[in-house]
VOLUMLO-147782 format. One record per residue (C-alpha): residue number from 1; residue in one letter; x, y, z. Coordinates in nm, 4 decimals. Each point is the difference from the previous one (the first is absolute). Layout:
<k=NUM; r=A; u=X; v=Y; w=Z>
...
% end
This chain:
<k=1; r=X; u=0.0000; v=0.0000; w=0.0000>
<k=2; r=X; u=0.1292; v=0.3664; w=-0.1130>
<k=3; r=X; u=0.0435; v=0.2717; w=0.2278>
<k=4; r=X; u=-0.2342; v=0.2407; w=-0.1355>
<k=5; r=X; u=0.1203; v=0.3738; w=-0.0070>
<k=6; r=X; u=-0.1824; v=0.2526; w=0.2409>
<k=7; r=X; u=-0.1199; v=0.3328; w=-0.1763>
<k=8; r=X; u=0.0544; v=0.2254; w=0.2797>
<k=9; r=X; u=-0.2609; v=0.3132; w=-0.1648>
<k=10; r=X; u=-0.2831; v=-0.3302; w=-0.0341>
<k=11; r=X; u=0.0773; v=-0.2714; w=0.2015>
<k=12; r=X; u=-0.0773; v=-0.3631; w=-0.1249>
<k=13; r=X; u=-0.3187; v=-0.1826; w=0.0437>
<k=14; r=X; u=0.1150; v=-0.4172; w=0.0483>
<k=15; r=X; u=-0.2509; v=-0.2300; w=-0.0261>
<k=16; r=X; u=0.1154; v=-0.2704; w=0.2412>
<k=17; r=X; u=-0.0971; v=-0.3852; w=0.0167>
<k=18; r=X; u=0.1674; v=-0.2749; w=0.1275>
<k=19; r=X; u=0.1009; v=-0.2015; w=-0.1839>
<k=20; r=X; u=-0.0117; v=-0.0893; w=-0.0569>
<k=21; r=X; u=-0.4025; v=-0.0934; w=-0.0658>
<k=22; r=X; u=-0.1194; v=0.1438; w=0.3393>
<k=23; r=X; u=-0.2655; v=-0.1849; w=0.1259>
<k=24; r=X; u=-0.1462; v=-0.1532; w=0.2881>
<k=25; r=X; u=0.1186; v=0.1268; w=0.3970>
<k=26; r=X; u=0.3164; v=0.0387; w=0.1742>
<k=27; r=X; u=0.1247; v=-0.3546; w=0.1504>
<k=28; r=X; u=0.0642; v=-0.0215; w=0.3609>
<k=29; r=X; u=0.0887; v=0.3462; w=0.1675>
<k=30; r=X; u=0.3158; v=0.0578; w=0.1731>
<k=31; r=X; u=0.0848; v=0.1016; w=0.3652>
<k=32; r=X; u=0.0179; v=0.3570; w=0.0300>
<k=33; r=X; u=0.3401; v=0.1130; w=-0.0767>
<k=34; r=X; u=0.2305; v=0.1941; w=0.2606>
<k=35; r=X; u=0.1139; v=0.2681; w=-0.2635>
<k=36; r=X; u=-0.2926; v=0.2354; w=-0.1230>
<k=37; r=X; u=-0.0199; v=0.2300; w=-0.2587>
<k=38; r=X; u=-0.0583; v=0.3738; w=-0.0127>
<k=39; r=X; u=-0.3484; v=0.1247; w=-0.0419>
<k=40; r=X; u=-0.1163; v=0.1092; w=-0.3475>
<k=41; r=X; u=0.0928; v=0.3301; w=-0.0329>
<k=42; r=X; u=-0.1575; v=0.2775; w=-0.2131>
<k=43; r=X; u=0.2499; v=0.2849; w=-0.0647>
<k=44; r=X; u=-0.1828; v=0.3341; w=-0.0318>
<k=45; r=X; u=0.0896; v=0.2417; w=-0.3030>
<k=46; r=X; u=0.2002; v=0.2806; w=0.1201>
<k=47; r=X; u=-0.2162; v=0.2893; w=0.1372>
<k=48; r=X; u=-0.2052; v=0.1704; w=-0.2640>
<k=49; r=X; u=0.0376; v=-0.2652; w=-0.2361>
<k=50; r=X; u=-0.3112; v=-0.1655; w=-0.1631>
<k=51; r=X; u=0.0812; v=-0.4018; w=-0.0254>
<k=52; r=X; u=0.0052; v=-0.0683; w=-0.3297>
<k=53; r=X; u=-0.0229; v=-0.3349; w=-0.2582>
<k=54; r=X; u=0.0464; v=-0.3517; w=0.1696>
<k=55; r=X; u=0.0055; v=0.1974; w=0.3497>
<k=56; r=X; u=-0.3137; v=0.1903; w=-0.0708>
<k=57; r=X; u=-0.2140; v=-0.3103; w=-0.1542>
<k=58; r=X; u=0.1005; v=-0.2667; w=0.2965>
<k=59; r=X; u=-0.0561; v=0.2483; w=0.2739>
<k=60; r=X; u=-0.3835; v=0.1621; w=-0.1557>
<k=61; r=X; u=-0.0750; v=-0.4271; w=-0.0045>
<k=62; r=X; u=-0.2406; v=-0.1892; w=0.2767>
<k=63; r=X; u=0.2026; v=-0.1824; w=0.2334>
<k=64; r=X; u=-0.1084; v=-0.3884; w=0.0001>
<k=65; r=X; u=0.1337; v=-0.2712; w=0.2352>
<k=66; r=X; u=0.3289; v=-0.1056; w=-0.0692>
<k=67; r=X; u=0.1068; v=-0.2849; w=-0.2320>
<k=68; r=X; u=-0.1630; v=-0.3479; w=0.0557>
<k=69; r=X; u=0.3614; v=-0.1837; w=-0.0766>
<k=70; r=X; u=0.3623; v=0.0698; w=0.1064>
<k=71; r=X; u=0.2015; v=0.2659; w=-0.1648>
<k=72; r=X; u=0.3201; v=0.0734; w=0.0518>
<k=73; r=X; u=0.1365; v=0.4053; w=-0.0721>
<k=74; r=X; u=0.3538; v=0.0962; w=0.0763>
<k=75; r=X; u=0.1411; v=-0.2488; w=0.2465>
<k=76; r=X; u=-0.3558; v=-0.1077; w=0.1472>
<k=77; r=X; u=-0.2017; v=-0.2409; w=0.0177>
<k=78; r=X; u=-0.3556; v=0.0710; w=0.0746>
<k=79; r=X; u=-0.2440; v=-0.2721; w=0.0700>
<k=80; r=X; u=-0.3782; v=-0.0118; w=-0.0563>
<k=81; r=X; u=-0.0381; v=-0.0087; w=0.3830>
<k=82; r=X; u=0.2219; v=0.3165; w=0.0036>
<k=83; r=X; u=0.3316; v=-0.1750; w=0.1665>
<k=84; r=X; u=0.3318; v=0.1464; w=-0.1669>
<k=85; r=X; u=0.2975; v=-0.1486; w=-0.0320>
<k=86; r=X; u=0.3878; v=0.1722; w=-0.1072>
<k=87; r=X; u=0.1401; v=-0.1434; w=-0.3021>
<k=88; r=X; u=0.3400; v=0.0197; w=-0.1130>
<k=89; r=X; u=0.1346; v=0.3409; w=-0.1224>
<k=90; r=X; u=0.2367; v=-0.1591; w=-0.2764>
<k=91; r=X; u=-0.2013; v=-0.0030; w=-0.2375>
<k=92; r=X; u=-0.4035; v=0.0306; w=-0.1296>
<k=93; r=X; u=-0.2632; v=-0.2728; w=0.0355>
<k=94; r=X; u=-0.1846; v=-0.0540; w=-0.2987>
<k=95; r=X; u=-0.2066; v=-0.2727; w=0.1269>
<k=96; r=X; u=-0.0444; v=-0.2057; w=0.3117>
<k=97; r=X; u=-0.2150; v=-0.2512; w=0.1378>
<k=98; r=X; u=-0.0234; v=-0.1908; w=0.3488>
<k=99; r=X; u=0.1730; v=-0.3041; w=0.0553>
<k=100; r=X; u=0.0165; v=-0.1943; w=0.3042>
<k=101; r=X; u=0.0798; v=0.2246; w=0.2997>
<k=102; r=X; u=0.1498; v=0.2976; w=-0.2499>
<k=103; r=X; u=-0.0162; v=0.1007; w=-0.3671>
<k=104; r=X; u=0.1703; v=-0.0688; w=-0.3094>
<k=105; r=X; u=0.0782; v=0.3209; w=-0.2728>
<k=106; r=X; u=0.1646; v=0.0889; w=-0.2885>
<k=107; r=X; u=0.2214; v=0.2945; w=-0.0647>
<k=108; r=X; u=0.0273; v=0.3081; w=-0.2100>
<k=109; r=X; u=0.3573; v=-0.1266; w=-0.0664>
<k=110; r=X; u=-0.0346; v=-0.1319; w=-0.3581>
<k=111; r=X; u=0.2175; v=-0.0850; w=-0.2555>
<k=112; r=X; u=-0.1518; v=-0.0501; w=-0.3418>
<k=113; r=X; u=-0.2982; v=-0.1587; w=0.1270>
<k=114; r=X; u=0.1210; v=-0.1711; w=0.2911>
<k=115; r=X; u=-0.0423; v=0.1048; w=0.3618>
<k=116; r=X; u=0.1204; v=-0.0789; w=0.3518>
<k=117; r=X; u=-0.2252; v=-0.2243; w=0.2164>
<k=118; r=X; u=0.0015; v=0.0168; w=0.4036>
<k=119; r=X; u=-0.1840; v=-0.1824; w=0.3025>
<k=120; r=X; u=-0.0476; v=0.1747; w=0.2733>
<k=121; r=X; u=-0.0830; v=-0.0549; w=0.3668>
<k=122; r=X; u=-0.2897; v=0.1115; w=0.1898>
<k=123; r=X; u=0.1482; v=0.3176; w=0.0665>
<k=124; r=X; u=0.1350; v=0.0644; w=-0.3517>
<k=125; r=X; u=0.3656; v=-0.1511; w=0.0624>
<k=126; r=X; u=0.1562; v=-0.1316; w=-0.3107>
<k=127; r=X; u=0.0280; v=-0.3883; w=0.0756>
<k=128; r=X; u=0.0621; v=-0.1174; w=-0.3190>
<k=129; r=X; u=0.0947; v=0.1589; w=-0.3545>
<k=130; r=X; u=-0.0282; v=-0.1360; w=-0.3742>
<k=131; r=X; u=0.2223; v=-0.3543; w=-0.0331>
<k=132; r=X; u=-0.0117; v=-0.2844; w=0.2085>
<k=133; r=X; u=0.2190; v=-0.1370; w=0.2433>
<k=134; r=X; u=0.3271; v=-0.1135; w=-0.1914>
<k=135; r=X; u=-0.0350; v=0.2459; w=-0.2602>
<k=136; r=X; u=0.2079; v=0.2076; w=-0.0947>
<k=137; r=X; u=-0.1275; v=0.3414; w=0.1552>
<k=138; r=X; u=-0.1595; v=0.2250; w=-0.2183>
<k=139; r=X; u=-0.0038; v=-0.2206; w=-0.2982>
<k=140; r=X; u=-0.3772; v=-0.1323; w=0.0474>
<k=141; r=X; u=-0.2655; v=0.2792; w=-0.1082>
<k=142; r=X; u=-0.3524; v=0.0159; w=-0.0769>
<k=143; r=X; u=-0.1826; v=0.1565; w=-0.2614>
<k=144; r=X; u=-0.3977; v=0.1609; w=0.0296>
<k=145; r=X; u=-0.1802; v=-0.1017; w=0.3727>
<k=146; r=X; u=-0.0723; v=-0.2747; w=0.2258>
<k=147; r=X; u=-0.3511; v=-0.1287; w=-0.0983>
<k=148; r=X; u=-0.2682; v=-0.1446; w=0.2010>
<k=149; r=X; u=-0.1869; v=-0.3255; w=-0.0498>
<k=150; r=X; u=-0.3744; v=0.0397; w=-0.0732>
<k=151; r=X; u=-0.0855; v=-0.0652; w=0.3828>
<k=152; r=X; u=0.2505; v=0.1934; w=0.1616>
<k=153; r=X; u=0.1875; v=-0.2542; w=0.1441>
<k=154; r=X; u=0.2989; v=-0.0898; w=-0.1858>
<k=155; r=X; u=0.2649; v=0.2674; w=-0.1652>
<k=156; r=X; u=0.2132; v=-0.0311; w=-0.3010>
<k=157; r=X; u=0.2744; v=0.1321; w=-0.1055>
<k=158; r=X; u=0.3208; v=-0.0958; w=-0.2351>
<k=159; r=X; u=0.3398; v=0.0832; w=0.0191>
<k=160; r=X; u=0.2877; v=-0.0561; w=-0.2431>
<k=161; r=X; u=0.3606; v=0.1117; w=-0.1060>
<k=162; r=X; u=0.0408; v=0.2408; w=-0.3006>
<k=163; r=X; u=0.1827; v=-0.1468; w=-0.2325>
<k=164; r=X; u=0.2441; v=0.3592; w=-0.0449>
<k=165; r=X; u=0.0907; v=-0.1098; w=0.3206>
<k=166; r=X; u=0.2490; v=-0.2336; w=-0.0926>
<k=167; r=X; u=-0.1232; v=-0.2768; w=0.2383>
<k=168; r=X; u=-0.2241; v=-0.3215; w=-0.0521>
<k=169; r=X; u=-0.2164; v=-0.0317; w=0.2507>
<k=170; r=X; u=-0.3369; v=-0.1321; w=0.0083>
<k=171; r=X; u=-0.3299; v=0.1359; w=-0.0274>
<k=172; r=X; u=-0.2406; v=-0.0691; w=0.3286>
<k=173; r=X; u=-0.3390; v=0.0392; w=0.0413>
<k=174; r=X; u=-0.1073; v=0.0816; w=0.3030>
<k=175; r=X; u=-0.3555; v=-0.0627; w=0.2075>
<k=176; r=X; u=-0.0571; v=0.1266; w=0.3630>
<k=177; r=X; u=-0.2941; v=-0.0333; w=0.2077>
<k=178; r=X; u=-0.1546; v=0.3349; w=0.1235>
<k=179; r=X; u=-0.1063; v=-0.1641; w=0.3039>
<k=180; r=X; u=0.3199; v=-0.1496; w=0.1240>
<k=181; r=X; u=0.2455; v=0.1610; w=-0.1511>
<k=182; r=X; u=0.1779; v=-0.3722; w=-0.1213>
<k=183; r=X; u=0.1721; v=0.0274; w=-0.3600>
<k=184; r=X; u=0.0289; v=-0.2609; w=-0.2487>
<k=185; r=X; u=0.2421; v=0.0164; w=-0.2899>
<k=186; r=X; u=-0.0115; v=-0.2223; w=-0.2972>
<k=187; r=X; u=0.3134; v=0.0414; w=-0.2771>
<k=188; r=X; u=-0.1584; v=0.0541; w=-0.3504>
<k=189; r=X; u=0.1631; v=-0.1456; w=-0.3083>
<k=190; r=X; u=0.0215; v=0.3311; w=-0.2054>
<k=191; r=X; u=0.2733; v=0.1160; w=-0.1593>
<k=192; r=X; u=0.1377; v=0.3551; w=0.1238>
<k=193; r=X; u=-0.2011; v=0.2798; w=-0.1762>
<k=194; r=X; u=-0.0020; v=0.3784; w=0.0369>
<k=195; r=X; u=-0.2989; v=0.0498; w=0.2308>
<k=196; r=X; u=-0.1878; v=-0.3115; w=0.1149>
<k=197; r=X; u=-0.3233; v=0.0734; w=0.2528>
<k=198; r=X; u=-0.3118; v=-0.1797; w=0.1032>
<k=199; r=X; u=-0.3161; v=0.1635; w=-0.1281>
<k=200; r=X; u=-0.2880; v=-0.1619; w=0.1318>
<k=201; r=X; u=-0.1290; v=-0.2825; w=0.1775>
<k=202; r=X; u=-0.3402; v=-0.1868; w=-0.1439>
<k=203; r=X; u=-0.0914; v=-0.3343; w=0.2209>
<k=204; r=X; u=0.3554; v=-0.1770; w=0.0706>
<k=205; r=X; u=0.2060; v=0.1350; w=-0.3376>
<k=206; r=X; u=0.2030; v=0.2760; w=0.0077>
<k=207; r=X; u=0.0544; v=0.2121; w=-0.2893>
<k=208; r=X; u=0.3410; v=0.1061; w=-0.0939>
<k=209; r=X; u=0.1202; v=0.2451; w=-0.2227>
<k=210; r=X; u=0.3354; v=0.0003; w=-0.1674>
<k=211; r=X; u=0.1313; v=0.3497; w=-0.1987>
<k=212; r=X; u=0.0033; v=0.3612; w=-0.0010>
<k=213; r=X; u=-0.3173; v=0.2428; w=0.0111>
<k=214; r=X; u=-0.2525; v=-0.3144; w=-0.0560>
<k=215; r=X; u=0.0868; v=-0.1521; w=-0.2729>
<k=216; r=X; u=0.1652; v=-0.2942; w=0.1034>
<k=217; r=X; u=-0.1030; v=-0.3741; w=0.0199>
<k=218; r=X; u=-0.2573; v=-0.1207; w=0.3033>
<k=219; r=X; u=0.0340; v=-0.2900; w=0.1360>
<k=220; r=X; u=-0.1628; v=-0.1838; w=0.2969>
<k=221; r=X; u=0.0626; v=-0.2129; w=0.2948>
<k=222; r=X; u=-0.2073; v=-0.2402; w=0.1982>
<k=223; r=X; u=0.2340; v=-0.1557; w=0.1974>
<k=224; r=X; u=0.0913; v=-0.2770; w=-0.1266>
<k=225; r=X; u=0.1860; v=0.1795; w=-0.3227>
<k=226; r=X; u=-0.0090; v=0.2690; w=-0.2368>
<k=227; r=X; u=-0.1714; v=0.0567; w=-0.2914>
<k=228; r=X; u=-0.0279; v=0.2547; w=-0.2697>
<k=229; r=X; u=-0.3435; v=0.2346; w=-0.0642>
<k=230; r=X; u=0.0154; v=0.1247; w=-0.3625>
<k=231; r=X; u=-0.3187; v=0.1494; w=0.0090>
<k=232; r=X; u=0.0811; v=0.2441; w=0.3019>
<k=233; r=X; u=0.3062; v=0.1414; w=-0.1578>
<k=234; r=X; u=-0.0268; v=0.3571; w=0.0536>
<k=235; r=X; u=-0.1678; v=-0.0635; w=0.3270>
<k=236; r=X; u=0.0322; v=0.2811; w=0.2306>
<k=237; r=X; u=-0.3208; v=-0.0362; w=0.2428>
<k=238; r=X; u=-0.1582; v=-0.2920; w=0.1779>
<k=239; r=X; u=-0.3282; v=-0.0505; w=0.1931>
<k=240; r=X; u=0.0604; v=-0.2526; w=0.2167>
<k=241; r=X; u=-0.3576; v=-0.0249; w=0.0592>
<k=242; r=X; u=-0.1943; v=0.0483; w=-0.3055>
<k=243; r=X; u=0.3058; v=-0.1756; w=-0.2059>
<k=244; r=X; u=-0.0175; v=0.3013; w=-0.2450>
<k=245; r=X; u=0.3282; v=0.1024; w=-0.1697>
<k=246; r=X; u=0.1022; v=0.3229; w=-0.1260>
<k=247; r=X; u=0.2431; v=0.0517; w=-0.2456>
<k=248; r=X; u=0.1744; v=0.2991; w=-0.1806>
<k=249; r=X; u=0.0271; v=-0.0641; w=-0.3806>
<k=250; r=X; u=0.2267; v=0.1818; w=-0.2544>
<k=251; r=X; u=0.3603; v=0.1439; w=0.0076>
<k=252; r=X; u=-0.1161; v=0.2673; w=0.2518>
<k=253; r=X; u=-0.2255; v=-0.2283; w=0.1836>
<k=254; r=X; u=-0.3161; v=0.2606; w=-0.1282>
<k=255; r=X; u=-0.2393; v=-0.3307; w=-0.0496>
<k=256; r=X; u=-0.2292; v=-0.1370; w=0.2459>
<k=257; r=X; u=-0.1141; v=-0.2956; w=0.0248>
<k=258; r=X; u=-0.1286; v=-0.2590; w=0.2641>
<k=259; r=X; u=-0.0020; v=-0.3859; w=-0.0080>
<k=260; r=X; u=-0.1179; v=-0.2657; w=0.2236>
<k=261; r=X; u=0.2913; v=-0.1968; w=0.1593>
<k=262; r=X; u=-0.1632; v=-0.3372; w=0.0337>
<k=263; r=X; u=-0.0959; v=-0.0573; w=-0.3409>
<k=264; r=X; u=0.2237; v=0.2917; w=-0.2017>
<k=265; r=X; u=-0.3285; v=0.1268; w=-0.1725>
<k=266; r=X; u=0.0560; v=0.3438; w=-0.1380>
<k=267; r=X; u=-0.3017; v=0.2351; w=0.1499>
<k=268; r=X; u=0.0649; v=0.3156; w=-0.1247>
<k=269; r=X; u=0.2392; v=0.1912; w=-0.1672>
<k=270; r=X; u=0.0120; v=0.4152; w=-0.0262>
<k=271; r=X; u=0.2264; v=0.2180; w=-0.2008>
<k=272; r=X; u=0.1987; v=0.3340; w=0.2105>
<k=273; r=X; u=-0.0631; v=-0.1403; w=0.3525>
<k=274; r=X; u=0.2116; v=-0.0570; w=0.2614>
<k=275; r=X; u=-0.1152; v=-0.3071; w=0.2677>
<k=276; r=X; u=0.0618; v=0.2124; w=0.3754>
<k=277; r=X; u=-0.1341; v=-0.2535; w=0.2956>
<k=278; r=X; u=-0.3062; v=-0.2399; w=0.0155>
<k=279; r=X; u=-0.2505; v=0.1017; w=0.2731>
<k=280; r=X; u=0.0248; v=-0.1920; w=0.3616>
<k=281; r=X; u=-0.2705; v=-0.2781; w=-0.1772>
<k=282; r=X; u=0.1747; v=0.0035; w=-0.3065>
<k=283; r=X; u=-0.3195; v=0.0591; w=-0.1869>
<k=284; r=X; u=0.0587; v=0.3875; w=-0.0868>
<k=285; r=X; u=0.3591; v=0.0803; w=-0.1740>
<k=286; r=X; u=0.1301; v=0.3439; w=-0.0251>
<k=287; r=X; u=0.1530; v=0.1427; w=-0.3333>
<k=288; r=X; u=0.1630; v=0.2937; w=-0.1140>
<k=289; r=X; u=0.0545; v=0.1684; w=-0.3461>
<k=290; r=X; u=0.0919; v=0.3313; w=-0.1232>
<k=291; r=X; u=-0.2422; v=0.2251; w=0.1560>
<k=292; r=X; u=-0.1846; v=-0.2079; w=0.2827>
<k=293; r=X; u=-0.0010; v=-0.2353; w=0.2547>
<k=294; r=X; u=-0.2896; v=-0.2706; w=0.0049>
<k=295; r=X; u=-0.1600; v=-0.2662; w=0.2117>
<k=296; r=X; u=-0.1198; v=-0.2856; w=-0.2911>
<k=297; r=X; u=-0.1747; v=-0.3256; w=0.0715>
<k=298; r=X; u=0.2981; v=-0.2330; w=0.0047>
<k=299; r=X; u=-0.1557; v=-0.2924; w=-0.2063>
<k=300; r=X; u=-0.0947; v=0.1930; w=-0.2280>
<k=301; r=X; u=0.1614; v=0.3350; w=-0.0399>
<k=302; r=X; u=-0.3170; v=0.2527; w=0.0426>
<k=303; r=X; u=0.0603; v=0.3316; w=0.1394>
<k=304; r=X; u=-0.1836; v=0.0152; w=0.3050>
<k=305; r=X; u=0.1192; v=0.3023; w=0.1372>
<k=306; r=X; u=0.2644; v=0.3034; w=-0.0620>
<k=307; r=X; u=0.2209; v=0.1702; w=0.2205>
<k=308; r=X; u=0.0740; v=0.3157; w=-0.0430>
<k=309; r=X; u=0.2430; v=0.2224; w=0.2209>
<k=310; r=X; u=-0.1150; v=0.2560; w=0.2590>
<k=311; r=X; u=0.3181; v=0.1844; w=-0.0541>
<k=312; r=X; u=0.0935; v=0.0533; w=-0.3943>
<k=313; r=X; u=0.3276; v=0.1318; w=0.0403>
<k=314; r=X; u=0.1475; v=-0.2986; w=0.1695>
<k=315; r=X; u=0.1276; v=-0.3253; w=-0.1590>
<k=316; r=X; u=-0.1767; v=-0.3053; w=-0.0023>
<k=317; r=X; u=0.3004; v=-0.3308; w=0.0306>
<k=318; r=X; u=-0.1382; v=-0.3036; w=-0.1276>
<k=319; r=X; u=0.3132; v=-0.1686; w=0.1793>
<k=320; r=X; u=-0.1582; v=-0.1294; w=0.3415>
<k=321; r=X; u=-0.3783; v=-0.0160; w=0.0573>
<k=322; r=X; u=-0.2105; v=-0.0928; w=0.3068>
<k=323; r=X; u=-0.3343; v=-0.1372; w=0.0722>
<k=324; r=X; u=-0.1533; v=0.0956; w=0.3429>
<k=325; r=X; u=-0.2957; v=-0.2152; w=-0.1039>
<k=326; r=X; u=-0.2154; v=-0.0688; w=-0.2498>
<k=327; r=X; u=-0.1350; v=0.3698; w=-0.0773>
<k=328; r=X; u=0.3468; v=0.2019; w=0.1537>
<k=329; r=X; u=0.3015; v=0.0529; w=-0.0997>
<k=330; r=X; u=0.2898; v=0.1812; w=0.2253>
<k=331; r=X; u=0.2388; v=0.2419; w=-0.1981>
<k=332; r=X; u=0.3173; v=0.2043; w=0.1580>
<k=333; r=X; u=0.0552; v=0.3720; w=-0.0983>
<k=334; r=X; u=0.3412; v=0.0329; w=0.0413>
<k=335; r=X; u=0.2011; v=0.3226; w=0.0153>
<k=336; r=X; u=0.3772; v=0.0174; w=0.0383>
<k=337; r=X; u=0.0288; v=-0.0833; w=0.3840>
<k=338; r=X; u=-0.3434; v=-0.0384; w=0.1182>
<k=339; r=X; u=-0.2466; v=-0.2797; w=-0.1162>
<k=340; r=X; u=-0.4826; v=-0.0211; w=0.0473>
<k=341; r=X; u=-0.1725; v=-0.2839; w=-0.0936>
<k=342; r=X; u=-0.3821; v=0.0514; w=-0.1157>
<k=343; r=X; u=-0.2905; v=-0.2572; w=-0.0951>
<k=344; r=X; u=-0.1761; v=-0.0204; w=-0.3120>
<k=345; r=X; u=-0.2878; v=-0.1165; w=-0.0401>
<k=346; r=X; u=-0.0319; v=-0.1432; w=-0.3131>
<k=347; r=X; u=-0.3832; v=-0.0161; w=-0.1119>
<k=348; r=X; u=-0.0724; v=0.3970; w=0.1378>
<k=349; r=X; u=0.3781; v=0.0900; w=-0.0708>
<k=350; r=X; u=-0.0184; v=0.2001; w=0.3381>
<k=351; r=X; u=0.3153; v=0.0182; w=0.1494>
<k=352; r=X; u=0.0639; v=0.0651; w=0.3992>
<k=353; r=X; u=0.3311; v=0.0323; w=0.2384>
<k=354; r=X; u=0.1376; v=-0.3179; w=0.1445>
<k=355; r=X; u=0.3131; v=0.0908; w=0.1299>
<k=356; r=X; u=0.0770; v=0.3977; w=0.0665>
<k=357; r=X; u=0.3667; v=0.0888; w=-0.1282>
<k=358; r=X; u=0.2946; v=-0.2183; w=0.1169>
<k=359; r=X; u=0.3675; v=0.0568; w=0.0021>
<k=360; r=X; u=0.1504; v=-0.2288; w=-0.2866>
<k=361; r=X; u=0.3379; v=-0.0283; w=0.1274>
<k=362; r=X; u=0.1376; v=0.0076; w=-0.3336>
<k=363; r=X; u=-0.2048; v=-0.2965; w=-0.1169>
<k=364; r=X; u=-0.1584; v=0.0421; w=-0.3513>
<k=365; r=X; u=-0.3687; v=-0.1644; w=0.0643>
<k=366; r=X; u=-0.2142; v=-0.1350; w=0.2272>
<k=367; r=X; u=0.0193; v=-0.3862; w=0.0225>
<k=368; r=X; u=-0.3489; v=-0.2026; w=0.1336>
<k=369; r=X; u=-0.0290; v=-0.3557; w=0.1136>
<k=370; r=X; u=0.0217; v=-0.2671; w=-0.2545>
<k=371; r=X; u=-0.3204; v=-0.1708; w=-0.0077>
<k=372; r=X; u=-0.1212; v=-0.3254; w=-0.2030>
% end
C-alpha cells in the first residue's frame, strides 16, 4: 500500500476498510492496556480566523457515536469498547487485527510491494517480527494483510523471501487462531516470486496470489496440497462468506468483474470500474470509476446507491476502504499532522463525526480492524 501525499491547503478524504473485506465483529477484546493515548484534540484556528475546507466541513458535521470496530490512528489502538493501547513509534500501522492476547499489523515500511509484519503483546510490545525462528532476520516479508476466515476464527497470512534477496528460503503460510493466539505454519511448494500474499479465504481453501499489481497466477490450498485457480487470475477481493470474487481486468486493472469461487462462473463483468471492498455480508460490493463511488449488488453489478462527497475539494483514495456495517462506511480526513474519522451512510449519503481530530504522529492514514 502507497503512502498517499497530504495536500496541506485540502486535506485528503481516505476511505478506510479493512481489509481487508471488513465484516463481521471484533474477536475477543483485550485487557485494558497500561499506556493510554491522548484525547482527540481539536486545534482551534488562530484568533480571527474563519476554519476553512476539511476543518470547516468536519467541524459544521453531527457528531455520531464513535466507530463500531477498532481503529488504530498514530500509535493507538482504539477498541470498540473504547480501551487504547500504545503501539510502536517505528513505524505506521496499516492494518491490524486481534490475535490471541495482542495484535498482529503490518507496516508502512514497504519496499516495492512488500511490507514488514509484527505481533504484538497485549500492551503493544513487539514479540515477534516478519521471519520465523531460524531465519535469517529480515529476510521473510509479507505482502497485502492478514485475512480472516469467514467465521472469525482462524487468520491467514503468508510470508516468503524475495528472490532480489539473494537467499532461498521458503515460502510459509501461516494460520493463527484469534482465540488462542496458537500459530500453525505449513511450507508451500512455490517457487520464490516478487510479491506472494494470501487473498481470501472461501470454506477451507486459501487463495493465493503470485505477481505484481494483480496480475499474477492464483492458486489455492486446502491442506493437503496446492493447486492452481486459472479462473481467479487477477483476483484481488474475496468474500469469504458469499464466495464472490472480484477481480481487476486490463493493463491498468480499470475492469470489473465478479465470479463465484466454487464453481468459477463468470457473473458480471463492467468496463472503467475499479472493485473497492465487499460489504460485511458480502452481498453489496463497492466500485469506483472516474467520477463516483458506488454501492452495486455484488451478484450482479446494479448500482444501488452513489456516494458522493460532503466536502468537494478533498480527495477521495480508493486505496483502503471500510465497512462499519451493512449501510456505513467510516472514512479518515487527514491533514498533515492531525487525522477525523466520519460515517457515511450509504443509502441517505448523510455523513456525521465519529472521531473529532486526532494527532497523527506522522502516520499517513487511519488503519481499522481487519474483519472477515
Amino acid at each position: 500500500m502507497s503512502t498517499q501525499t497530504r495536500d496541506a491547503a485540502g486535506g485528503l478524504v481516505v476511505l478506510a476498510l479493512l481489509v481487508a473485506g471488513c465484516a463481521g465483529d471484533p474477536r475477543e477484546r483485550l485487557p485494558t492496556s497500561d499506556a493510554t493515548s491522548a484525547a482527540p484534540t481539536s486545534s482551534p484556528p488562530p484568533t480571527g480566523t474563519a476554519p476553512v475546507g476539511p476543518v470547516a466541513w468536519v467541524e459544521d458535521l453531527p457528531v455520531g457515536p464513535p466507530p463500531a470496530i477498532g481503529y488504530a490512528i498514530g500509535h493507538t489502538y482504539h477498541s470498540a469498547d473504547g480501551r487504547t493501547v500504545r503501539l510502536p513509534r517505528g513505524f505506521g500501522i496499516t492494518s491490524i487485527v486481534p490475535l490471541g492476547e495482542g495484535y498482529l499489523v503490518t507496516s508502512d515500511r514497504a519496499f516495492e510491494g512488500s511490507t514488514g509484519l509484527y505481533r504484538l503483546d497485549r500492551r503493544g510490545r513487539i514479540v515477534l517480527a516478519a521471519g520465523q525462528p531460524g531465519h535469517v532476520p529480515g529476510a521473510a516479508t509479507v505482502s497485502g494483510h492478514p485475512v480472516l476466515s469467514g467465521d472469525g476464527e482462524t487468520l491467514h497470512w503468508l510470508t516468503f523471501t524475495p528472490p532480489e534477496s539473494g537467499l532461498d528460503l521458503p515460502t510459509l503460510l501461516h494460520a493463527g487462531d484469534v482465540a488462542t493466539g496458537q500459530v500453525s505454519t505449513v511450507e508451500l511448494d512455490l517457487p520464490p516470486f516478487f510479491l506472494t500474499s494470501v487473498i481470501g479465504v472461501v470454506d477451507d481453501q486459501v487463495a493465493i496470489r503470485t505477481g505484481w499489481g494483480g496480475h499474477g497466477d492464483v492458486w489455492t490450498y486446502d491442506g493437503s496440497g496446492l493447486a492452481r485457480a486459472p479462473a481467479l487470475d487477477g483476483a484481488s477481493l474475496i468474500s469469504p462468506r458469499t464466495g464472490l470474487v472480484a477481480i481487476r481486468h486490463g493493463k491498468s486493472a480499470q475492469h470489473a468483474a465478479v465470479l463465484d469461487f466454487r464453481t468459477g462462473r463468470l457473473l458480471w463483468r463492467q468496463r472503467h470500474r475499479y472493485p473497492m471492498s465487499f460489504s460485511p455480508s458480502g452481498r453489496h460490493l463497492l466500485v469506483a470509476d472516474a467520477s463516483r463511488v458506488s454501492v452495486v449488488d455484488a451478484r450482479s453489478g446494479d448500482v444501488l446507491h452513489d456516494i458522493e462527497p460532503g466536502y468537494r475539494g478533498a480527495h477521495w483514495s480508493w486505496d483502503v476502504v471500510a465497512w462499519e456495517d451493512e449501510r456505513h462506511l467510516l472514512a479518515s480526513v487527514d491533514l498533515p499532522n492531525r487525522t477525523a474519522v466520519v460515517r457515511i451512510d450509504v443509502r441517505s449519503g448523510e455523513v456525521e463525526l465519529a472521531v473529532d481530530w486526532t494527532p497523527s504522529e506522522g502516520s499517513f492514514q487511519v488503519a481499522f480492524e481487519t474483519r472477515p
